[in-house]
C-alpha positions in Angstrom: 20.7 21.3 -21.0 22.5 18.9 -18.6 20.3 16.4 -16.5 19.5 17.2 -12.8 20.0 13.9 -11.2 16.8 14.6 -8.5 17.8 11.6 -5.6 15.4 9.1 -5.6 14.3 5.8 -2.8 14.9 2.6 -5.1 12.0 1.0 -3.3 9.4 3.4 -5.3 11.2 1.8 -8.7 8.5 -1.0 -8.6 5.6 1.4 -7.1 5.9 3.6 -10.0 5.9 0.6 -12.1 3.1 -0.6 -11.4 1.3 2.6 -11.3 1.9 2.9 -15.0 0.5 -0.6 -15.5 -2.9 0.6 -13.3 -3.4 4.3 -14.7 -6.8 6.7 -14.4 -8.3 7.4 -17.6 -6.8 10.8 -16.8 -3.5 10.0 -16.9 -4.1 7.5 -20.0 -5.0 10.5 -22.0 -2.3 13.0 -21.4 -0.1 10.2 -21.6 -0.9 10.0 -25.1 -0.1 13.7 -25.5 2.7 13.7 -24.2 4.7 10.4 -25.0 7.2 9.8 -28.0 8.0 14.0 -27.5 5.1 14.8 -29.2 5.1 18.1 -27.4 7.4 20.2 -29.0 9.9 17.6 -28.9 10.0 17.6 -25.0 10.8 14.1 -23.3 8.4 13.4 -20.3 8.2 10.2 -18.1 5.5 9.0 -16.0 5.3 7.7 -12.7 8.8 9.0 -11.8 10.1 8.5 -8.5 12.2 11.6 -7.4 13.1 11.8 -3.4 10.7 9.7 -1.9 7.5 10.4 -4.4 6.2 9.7 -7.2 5.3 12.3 -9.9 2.6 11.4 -12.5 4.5 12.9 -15.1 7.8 14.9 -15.2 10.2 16.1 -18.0 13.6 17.3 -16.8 14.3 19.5 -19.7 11.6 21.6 -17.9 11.7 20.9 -14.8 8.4 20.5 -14.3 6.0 18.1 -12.6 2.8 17.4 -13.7 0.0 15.8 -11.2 -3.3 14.4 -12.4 -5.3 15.4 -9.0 -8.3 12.6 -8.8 -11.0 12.3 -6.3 -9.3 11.4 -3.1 -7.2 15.1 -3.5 -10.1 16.4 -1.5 -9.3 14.5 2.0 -7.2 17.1 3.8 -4.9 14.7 4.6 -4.2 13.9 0.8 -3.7 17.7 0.4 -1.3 18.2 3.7 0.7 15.1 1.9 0.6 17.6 -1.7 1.3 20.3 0.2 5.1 18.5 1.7 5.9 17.4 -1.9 5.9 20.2 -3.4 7.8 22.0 -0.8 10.3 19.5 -1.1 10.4 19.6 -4.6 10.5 22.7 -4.9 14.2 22.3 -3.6 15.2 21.4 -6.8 14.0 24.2 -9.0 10.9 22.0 -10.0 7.7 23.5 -11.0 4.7 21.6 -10.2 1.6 21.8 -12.2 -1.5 20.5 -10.8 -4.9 19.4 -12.8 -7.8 17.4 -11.5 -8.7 14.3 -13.1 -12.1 15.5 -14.9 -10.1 18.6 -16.4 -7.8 15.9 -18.4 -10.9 13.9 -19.3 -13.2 17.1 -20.5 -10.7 20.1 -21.3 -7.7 18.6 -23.0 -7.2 21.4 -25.5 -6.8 23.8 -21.6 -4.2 21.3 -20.3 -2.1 21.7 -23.2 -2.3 24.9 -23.3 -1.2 25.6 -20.1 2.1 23.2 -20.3 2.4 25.4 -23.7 2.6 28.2 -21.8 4.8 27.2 -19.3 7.1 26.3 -21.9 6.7 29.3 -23.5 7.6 31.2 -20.2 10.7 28.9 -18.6 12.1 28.2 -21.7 14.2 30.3 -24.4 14.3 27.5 -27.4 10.8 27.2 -27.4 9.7 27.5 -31.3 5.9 27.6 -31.7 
């Protein structure tokens, strides 16, 4: 599949840096699901800037998002801020998928399972 280039502002390049060196738990652990293609041989990143955010994690060969949702998702502002990336993301044929933090720390076997089965659904090479 040929890369999307998604248009990112070079000023998050050091953002997202150091948001991989200061990760939740959360994000620790599905990190280490995800990294070196260990699922199903997909490639994900974390702490990607595309436009002017950041996503936790993202694989293009999806195009999908993932966001690790922690405890200051609940301020309304937080969610109006959600609520404009998406929108804007969805512009580029990206699927977001949103957990909260304590589903990554106490229901890993549910994450995966539902990135499985969003692979299963968006893509036709899947093999399981």
């Amino acid at each position: 599949m040929k890369r999307q280039l998604i248009p990112y502002d070079p000023k998050l390049k050091q953002l997202a840096r150091n948001l991989r060196n200061d990760s939740t738990f959360g994000e620790i652990l599905l990190w280490k699901e995800l990294k070196n293609k260990q699922l199903h041989g997909y490639d994900f990143q974390r702490q990607k800037p595309l436009l002017n955010f950041i996503a936790d994690f993202y694989c293009y060969e999806l195009n999908l998002v993932i966001e690790i949702d922690g405890q200051y998702h609940n301020h309304e502002e937080q969610y109006k801020l959600d609520v404009l990336r998406e929108v804007e993301l969805v512009k580029y044929n990206l699927t977001i998928i949103r957990f909260t933090e304590m589903e990554v720390r106490k229901d890993m076997s549910n994450v995966l399972r539902t990135i499985e089965q969003h692979i299963l659904e968006h893509n036709d090479k899947s093999e399981f």
